[in-house]
C-alpha positions as CSV (number, residue, x, y, z in Angstrom):
1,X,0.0,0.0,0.0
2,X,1.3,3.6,-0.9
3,X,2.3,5.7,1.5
4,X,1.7,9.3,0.0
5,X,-1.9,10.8,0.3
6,X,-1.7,11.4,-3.6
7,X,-0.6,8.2,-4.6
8,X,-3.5,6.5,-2.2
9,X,-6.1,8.9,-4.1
10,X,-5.0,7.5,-7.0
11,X,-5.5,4.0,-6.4
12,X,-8.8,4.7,-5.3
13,X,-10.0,6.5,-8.3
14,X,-8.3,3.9,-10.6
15,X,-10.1,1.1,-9.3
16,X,-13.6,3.5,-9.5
17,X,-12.5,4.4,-12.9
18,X,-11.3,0.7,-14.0
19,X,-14.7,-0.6,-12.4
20,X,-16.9,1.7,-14.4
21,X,-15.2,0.9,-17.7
22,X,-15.6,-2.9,-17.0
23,X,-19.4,-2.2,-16.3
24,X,-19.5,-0.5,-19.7
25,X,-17.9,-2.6,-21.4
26,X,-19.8,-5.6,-20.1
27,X,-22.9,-3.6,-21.5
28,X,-21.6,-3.6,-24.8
29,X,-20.7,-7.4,-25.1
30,X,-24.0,-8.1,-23.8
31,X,-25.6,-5.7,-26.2
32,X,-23.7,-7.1,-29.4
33,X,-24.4,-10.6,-28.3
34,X,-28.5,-9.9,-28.6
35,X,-27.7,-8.5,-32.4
36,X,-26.1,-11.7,-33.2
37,X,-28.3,-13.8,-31.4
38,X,-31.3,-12.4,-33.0
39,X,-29.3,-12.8,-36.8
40,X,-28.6,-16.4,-36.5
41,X,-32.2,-17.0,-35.3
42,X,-33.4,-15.5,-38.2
43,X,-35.3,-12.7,-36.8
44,X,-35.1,-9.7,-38.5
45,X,-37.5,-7.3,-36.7
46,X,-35.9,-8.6,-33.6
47,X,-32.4,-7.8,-35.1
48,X,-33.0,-4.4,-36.2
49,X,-34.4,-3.1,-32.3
50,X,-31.8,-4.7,-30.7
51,X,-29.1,-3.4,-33.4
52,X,-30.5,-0.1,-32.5
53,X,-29.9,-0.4,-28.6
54,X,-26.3,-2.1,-29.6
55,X,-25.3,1.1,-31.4
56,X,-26.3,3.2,-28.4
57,X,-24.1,1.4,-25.9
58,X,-21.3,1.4,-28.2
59,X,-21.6,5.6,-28.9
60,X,-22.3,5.6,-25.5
61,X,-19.5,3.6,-25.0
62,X,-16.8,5.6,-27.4
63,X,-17.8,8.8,-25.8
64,X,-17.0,7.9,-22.6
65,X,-13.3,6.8,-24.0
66,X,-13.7,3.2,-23.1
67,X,-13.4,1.8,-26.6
68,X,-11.8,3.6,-29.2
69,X,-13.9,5.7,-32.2
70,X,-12.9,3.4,-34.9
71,X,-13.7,0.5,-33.0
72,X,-17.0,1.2,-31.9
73,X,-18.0,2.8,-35.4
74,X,-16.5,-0.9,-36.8
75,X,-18.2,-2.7,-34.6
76,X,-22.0,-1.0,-35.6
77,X,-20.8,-1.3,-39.0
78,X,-20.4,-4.7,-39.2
79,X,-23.6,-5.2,-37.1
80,X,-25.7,-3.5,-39.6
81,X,-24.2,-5.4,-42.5
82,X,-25.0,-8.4,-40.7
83,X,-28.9,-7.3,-40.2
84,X,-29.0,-5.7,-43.6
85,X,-28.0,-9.0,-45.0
86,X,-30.9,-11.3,-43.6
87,X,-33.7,-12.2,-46.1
């Protein structure tokens, strides 16, 4: 355990900080998962809500720096590809 009072504040507002990120990014795994559970079921009207929440979480998500732009602008990109490509 540190010592100094600024190195002890700093542990504590890493773990906060490293805590909130996981919760995030645990939203958007669970998110994505519903997009491409709904695909390979063959749902489309199913797909396309749950694409729409997926891309919320991950804006939400890239805004809040805990994935990168590209990555979360990939990610919904390939989503929607995947939902535009059902029957």
């Amino acid at each position: 355990m540190a010592n100094i009072k600024s190195a002890k504040k700093r542990i504590l507002t890493s773990a906060k900080k490293a805590e909130r990120n996981q919760a995030v990014k645990s939203s958007v795994k669970t998110a994505v998962k519903k997009v491409r559970a709904a695909v390979e079921a063959g749902d489309k009207a199913k797909a396309q809500e749950t694409l729409k929440a997926a891309e919320t979480e991950l804006t939400r998500a890239a805004s809040k720096g805990v994935l990168h732009k590209n990555n979360s602008s990939r990610k919904v990109s390939r989503l929607a590809k995947a939902v535009d490509a059902m029957q």
